[in-house]
N, C-alpha and C positions, 0 to 999 in steps of 0.2 A: 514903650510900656502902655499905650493908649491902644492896643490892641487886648483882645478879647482874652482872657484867663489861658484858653485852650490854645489860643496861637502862643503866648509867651511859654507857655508850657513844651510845644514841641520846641522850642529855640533852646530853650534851657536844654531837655531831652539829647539834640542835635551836639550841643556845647558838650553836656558829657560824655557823651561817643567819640568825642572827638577827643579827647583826655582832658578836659578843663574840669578846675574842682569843683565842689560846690562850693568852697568859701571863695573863691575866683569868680563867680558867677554872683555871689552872694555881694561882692564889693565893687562889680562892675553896676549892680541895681543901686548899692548906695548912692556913687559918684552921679546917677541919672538924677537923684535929688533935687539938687537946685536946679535944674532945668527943669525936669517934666512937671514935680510939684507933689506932693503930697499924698493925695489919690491914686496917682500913677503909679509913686513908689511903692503904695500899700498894695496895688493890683501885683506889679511885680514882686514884693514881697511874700503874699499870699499864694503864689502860683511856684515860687522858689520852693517855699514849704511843703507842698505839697507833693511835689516832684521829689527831693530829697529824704522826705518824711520827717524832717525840722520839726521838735518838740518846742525849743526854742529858741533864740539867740544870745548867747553868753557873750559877754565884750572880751576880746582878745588880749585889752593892756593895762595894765594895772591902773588905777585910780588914784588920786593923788589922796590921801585919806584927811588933810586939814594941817592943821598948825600956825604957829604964829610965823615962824622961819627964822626964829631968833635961837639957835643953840642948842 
């Protein structure tokens, strides 16, 4: 992901001709996270978006909403 917007973009591209989804391409960028770092993931994120035309990203699992856990 430390390549240029327009390389990451044809890889992505490439991924989905090949039949990988965009949410498959979308959670191979998250997992680069702790290694590439922050920046990288935003370049890969930003390039994901724009390929797909991602308005934006909704979390998949539900959220645990609070409570004490008593009953």
């Amino acid at each position: 992901m430390r390549a240029g917007k327009g390389h990451i973009q044809s890889h992505i591209r490439v991924a989905l001709d090949l039949g990988v989804t965009s949410q498959e391409i979308l959670e191979a960028i998250e997992i680069a996270l702790p290694e590439a770092g922050i920046v990288a993931f935003q370049a890969g994120l930003d390039a994901w978006r724009e390929v797909v035309d991602a308005r934006g990203v909704e979390p998949t699992v539900q959220v645990h909403q609070g409570g004490s856990g008593t009953g």
